[in-house]
C-alpha positions as CSV (number, residue, x, y, z in Angstrom):
1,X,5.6,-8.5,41.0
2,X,5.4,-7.3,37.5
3,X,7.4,-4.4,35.9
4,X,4.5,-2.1,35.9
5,X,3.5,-2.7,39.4
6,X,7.3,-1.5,40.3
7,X,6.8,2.0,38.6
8,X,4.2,3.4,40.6
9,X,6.3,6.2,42.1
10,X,7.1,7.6,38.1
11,X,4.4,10.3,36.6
12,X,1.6,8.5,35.2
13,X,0.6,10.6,31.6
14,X,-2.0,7.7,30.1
15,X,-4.4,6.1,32.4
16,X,-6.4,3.4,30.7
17,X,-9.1,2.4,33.1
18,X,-11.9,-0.7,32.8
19,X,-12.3,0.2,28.9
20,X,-14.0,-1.7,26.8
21,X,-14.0,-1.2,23.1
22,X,-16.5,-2.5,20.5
23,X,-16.6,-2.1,16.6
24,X,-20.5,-2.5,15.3
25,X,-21.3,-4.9,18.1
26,X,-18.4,-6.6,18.6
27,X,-16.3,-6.7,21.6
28,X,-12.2,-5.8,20.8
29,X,-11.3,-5.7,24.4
30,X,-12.8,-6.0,27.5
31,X,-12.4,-4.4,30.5
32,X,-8.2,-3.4,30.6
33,X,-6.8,-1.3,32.3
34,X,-3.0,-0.1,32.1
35,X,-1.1,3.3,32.7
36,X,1.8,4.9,31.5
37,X,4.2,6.5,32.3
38,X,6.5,9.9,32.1
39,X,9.5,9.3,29.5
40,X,8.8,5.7,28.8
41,X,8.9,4.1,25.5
42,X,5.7,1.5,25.4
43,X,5.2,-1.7,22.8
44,X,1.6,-2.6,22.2
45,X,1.9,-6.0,20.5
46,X,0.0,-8.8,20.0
47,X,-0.8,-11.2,17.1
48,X,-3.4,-10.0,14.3
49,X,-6.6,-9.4,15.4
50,X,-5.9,-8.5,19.0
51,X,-7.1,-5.1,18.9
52,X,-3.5,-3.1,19.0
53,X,-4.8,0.0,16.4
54,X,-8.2,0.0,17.9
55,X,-6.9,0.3,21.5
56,X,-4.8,3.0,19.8
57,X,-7.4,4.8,18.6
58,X,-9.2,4.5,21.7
59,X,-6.4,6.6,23.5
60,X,-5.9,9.5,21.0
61,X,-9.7,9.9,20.8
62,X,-10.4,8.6,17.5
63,X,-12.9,5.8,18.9
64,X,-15.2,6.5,22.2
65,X,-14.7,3.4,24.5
66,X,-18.1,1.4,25.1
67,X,-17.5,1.6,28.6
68,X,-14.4,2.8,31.2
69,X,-12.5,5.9,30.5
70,X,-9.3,7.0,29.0
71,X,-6.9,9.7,31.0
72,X,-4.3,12.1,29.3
73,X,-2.6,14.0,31.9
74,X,-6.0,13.9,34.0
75,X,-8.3,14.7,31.3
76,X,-10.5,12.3,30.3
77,X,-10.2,11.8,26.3
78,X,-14.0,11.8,25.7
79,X,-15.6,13.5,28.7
80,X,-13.5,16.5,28.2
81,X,-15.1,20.3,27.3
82,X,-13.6,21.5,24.1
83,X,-11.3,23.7,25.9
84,X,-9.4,21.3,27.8
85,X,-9.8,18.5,24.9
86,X,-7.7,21.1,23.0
87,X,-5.0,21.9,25.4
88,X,-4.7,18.0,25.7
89,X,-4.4,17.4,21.5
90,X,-1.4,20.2,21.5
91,X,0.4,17.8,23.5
92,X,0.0,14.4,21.4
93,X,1.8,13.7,18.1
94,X,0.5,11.0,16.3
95,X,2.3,9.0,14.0
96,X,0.1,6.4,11.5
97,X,1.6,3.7,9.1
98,X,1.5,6.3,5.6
99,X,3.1,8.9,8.1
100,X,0.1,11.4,7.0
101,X,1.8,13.4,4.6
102,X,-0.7,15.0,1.9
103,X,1.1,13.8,-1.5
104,X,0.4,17.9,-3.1
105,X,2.3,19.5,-0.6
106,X,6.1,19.9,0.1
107,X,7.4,18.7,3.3
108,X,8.0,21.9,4.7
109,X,3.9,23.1,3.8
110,X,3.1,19.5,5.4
111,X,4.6,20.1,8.6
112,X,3.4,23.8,8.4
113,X,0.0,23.0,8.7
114,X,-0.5,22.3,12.4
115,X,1.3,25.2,13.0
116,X,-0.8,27.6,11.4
117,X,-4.0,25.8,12.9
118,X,-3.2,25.7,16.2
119,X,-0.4,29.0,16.5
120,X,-0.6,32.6,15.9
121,X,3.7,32.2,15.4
122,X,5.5,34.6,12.9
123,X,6.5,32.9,9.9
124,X,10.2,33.3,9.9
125,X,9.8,31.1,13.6
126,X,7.4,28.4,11.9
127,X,10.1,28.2,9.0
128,X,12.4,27.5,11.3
129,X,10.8,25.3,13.6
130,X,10.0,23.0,10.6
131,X,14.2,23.0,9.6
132,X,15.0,21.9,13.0
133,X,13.0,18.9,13.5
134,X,13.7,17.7,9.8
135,X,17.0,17.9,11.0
136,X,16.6,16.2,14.2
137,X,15.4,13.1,12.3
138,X,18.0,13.0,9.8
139,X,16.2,14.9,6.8
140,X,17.8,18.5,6.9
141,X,17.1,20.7,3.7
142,X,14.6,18.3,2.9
143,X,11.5,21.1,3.4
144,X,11.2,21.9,-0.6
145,X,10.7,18.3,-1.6
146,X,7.3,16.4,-2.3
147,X,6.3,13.1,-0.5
148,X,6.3,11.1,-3.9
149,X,10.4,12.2,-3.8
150,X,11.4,10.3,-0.6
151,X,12.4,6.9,0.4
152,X,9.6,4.7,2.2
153,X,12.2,5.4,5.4
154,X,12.4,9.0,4.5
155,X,8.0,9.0,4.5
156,X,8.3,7.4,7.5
157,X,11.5,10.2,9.1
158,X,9.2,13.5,7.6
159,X,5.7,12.1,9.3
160,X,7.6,11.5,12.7
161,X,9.4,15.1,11.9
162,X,5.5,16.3,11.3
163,X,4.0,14.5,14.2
164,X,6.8,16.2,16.4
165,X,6.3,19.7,15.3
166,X,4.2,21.3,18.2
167,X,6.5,19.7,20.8
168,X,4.8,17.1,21.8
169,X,5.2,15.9,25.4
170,X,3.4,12.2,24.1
171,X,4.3,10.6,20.5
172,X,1.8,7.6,19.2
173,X,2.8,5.2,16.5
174,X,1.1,2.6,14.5
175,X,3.2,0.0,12.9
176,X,6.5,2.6,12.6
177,X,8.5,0.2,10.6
178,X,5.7,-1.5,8.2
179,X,7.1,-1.9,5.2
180,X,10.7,-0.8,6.1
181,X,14.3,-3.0,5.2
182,X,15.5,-4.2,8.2
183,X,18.6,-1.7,7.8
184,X,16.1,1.5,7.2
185,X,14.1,0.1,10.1
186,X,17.1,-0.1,12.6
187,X,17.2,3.6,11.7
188,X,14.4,4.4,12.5
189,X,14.3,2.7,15.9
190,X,17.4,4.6,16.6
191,X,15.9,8.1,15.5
192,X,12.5,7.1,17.7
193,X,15.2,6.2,20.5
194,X,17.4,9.4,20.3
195,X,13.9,11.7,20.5
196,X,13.0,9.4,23.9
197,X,16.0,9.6,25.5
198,X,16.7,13.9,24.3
199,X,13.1,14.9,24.8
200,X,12.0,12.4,27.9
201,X,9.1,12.2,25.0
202,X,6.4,9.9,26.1
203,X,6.2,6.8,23.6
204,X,3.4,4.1,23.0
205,X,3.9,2.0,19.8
206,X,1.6,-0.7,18.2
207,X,4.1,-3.3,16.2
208,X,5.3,-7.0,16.0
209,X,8.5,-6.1,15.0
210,X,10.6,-7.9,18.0
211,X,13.9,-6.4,17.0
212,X,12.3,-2.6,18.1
213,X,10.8,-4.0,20.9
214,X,13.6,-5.9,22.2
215,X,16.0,-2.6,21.0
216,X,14.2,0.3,22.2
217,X,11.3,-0.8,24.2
218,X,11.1,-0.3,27.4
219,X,8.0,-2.0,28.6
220,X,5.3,-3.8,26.7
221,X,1.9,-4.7,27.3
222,X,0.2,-7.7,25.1
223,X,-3.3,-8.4,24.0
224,X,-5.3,-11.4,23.2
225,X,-7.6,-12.1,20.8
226,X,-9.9,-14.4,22.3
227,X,-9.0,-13.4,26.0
228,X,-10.4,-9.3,24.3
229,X,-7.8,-8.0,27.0
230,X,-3.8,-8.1,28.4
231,X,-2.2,-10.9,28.9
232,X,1.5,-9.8,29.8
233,X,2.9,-6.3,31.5
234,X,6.8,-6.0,31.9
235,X,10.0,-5.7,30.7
236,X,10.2,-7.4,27.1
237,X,13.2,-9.0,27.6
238,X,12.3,-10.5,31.1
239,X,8.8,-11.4,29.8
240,X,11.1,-13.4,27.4
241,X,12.5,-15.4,29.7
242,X,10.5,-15.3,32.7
243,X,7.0,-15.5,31.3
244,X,4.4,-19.0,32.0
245,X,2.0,-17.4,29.7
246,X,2.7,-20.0,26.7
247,X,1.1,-17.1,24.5
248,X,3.3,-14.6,25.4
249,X,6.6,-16.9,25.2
250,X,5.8,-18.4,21.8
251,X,5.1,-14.7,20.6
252,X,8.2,-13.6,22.0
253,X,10.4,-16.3,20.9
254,X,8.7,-16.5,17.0
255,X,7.1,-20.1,17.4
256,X,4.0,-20.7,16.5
257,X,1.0,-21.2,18.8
């Protein structure tokens, strides 16, 4: 029995069901179909190509799926009325590789931006809404400075501070540590960790960086290329060990195919 197939009793928050994705007339992925669940930290990987950011994309509604659905909470991502697609978007932070910090604006008027879109809050609360999650990922009276003034970490730290700002109940992240130090990306993992565990925040991340999955992951699914679907569901460190799929143990054990 695989991991997944154990956690059936837990909250599911993302149901992924028969989707199939296409980019101008090519299938990605075929058919998969995965859920997850309440609180739990989930590794897309797979090797280049396989569709990880597209199957991303897919879920926060970027990309409408050729066929099968995509379920937030019971709402389906692309079937929903504007109203409930709404209440739905309040409750995902997204967080992509150049962290999605305009370059013009401090960090503070950066993070301030959802909240004036989608609050009616008095300023002195948004003011101090934005000091509390810079501090809660390690960048505290950092609100005055400019993007072009921090660290490649730091970028990384203010988008996830950003992406957390309306209290999001699920966190997506493409490729968290591309382009990170190792030491800067153990950080990171740590801060992405700390959030999970203090929060119960929902996490799916798309990397191949097997130090954070092996850290912090706490299930991973992996997709194929030429197979256009998922080839392993489980623990990471089991799959390690445990796994026939040749695919899935070279990947995991960095030899090549």
């Amino acid at each position: 029995m695989q991991d997944h197939e154990k956690r059936d009793d837990r909250e599911v928050v993302i149901s992924v069901e028969g989707m199939t994705a296409r980019l101008e007339g090519n299938t990605i992925l075929e058919g998969i179909t995965f859920k997850v669940f309440r609180g739990e930290i989930l590794f897309i990987v797979g090797r280049s190509g396989s569709g990880k950011t597209v199957l991303m994309k897919h879920m926060i509604g970027l990309f409408r799926p050729a066929e099968g659905r995509v379920l937030i909470n019971g709402v389906d991502v692309h079937g929903a009325g504007e109203s409930d697609w709404s209440v739905v978007r309040r409750r995902i932070g997204v967080l992509f590789q150049a962290g999605g910090l305009l370059g013009s604006m401090t960090l503070g008027d950066n993070m301030a931006l959802p909240l004036e879109k989608r609050s009616n809050l008095p300023d002195s609360l948004k003011k101090s809404i934005i000091r509390m999650k810079l501090g809660m990922v390690g960048l505290a009276d950092t609100e005055h400075l400019l993007p072009a003034e921090l660290s490649g970490g730091m970028k990384k730290r203010a988008g996830l501070a950003r992406a957390m700002v309306m209290d999001p109940e699920i966190l997506f992240f493409d490729e968290p540590s591309a382009g990170l130090d190792p030491v800067t990306s153990v950080g990171l993992d740590d801060t992405i960790a700390g959030i999970n565990q203090g929060m119960d925040t929902t996490m799916v991340i798309v990397s191949h960086e097997l130090p954070s999955i092996f850290k912090i992951g706490h299930r991973m699914i992996m997709l194929d290329g030429q197979q256009k679907g998922i080839i392993a569901d489980g623990d990471p460190r089991l799959l390690q060990g445990e796994s026939r799929d040749e695919r899935v143990v070279n990947f995991l054990n960095r030899r090549d195919a």
